[in-house]
C-alpha positions in Angstrom: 20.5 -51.6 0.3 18.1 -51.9 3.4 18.6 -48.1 3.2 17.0 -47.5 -0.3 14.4 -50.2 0.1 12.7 -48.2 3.1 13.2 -45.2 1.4 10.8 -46.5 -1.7 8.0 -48.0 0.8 7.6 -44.9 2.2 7.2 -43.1 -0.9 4.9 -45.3 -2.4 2.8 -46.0 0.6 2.8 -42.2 2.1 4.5 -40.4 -0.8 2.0 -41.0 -3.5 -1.4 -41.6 -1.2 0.0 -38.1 -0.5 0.2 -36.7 -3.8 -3.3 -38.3 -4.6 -5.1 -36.3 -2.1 -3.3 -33.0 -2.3 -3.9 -33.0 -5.9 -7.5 -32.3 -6.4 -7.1 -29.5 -3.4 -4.5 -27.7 -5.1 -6.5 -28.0 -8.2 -9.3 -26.5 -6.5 -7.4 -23.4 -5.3 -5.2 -22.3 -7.9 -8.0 -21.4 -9.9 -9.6 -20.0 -7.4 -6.7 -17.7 -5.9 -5.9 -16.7 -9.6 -9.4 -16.1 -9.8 -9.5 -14.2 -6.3 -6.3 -12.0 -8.0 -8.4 -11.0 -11.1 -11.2 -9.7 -9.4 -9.0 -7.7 -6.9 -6.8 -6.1 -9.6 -10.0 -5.3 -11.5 -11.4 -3.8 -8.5 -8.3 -1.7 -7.9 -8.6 -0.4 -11.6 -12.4 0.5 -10.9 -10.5 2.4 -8.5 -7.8 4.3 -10.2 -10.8 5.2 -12.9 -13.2 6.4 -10.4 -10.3 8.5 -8.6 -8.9 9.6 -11.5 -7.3 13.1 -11.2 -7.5 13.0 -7.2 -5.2 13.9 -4.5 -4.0 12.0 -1.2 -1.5 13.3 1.8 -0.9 10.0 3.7 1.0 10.3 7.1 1.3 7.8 9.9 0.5 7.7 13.8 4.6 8.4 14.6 3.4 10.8 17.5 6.2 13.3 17.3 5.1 14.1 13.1 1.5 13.5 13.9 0.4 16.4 15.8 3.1 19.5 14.2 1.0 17.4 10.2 -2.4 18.0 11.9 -1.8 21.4 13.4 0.3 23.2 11.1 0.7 21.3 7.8 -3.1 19.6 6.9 -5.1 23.0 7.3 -2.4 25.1 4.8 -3.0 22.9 2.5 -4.4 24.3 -0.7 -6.7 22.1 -3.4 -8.7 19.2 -2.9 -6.2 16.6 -1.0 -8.2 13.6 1.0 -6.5 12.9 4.1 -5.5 9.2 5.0 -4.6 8.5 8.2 -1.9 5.2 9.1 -3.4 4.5 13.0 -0.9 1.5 12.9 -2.1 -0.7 10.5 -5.2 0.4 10.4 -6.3 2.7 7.1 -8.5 5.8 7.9 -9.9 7.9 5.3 -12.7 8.9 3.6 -12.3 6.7 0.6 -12.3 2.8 0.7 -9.9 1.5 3.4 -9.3 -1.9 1.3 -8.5 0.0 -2.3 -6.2 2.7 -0.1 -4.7 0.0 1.6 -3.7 -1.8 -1.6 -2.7 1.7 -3.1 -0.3 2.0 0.1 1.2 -1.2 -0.9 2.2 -0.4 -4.2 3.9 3.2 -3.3 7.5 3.2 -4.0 9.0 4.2 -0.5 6.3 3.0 1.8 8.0 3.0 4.8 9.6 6.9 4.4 5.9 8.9 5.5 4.4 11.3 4.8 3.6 10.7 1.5 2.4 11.9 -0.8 0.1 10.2 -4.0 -2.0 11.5 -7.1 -3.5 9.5 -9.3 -3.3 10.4 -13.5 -4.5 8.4 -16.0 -5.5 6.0 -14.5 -2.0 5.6 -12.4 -0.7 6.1 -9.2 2.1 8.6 -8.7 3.7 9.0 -5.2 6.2 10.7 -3.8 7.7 10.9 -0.1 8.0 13.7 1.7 10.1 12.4 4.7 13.5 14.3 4.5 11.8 17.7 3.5 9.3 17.2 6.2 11.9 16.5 8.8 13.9 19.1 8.0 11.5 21.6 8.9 10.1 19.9 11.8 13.8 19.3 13.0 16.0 21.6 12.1 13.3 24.5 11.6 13.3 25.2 8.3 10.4 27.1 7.2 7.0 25.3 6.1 6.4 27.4 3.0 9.0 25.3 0.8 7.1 22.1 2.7 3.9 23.6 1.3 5.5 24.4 -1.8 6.7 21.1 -2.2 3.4 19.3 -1.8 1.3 21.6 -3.9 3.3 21.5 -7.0 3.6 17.4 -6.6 -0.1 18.0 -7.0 0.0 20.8 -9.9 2.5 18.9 -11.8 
């Protein structure tokens, strides 16, 4: 009985003095992060819409891929393909870091690079590239079908 009695002081001396303070704060900033949201997703569309029909080969700082992509895979490339670069965490390309970064978020196998990623209609279409590209760096299959690969993901 001593018990419950403790257990309802507390709650009504620091429970609900509590409650009382943390409410006006939390009705403060869930407006604000669902208005924080909105503005990022309709930034991200402004994206999509102003990239519409563009082309992006994404690969990582993993040393061993790195330098065979940049010296025999990036120049064959054929088209108009922008180039972003994974430097651990940190997004480098020619188009805005934040918008790519949430784009790399939203891929489907983000973890399996290189990738690749059009955007159509307003939407992002990816596609990984890991098996076939390690395939030919690792068991030296030939590039062409690599190359092949990547430009019809673009075509298509």
């Amino acid at each position: 009985m001593l018990k419950k009695l403790k257990t309802i002081v507390l709650i009504i001396f620091v429970g609900i003095p509590l409650f009382i303070i943390a409410l006006p704060i939390l009705l403060f900033f869930i407006p604000t992060q669902y208005y924080l949201k909105k503005q990022l997703e309709k930034k991200y569309t402004t994206f999509l819409d102003k990239n519409n029909g563009k082309n992006f080969f994404c690969y990582n700082n993993r040393k061993k891929s790195k330098n065979y992509l940049e010296k025999d895979i990036i120049p064959n490339l054929t088209g108009k393909i922008e180039i972003i670069y994974l430097n651990g965490k940190n997004v480098e390309a020619n188009q805005d870091a934040e918008n790519i970064a949430q784009t790399l978020l939203k891929l489907k196998n983000y973890t399996k690079f290189p990738h690749l990623i059009k955007i159509r209609e307003k939407k992002l279409i990816d596609k990984s590239i890991n098996n076939s590209f390690y395939n030919v760096l690792n068991l030296n299959k030939p590039k062409n079908e690599l190359l092949n690969q990547i430009n019809h993901f673009f075509e298509t």
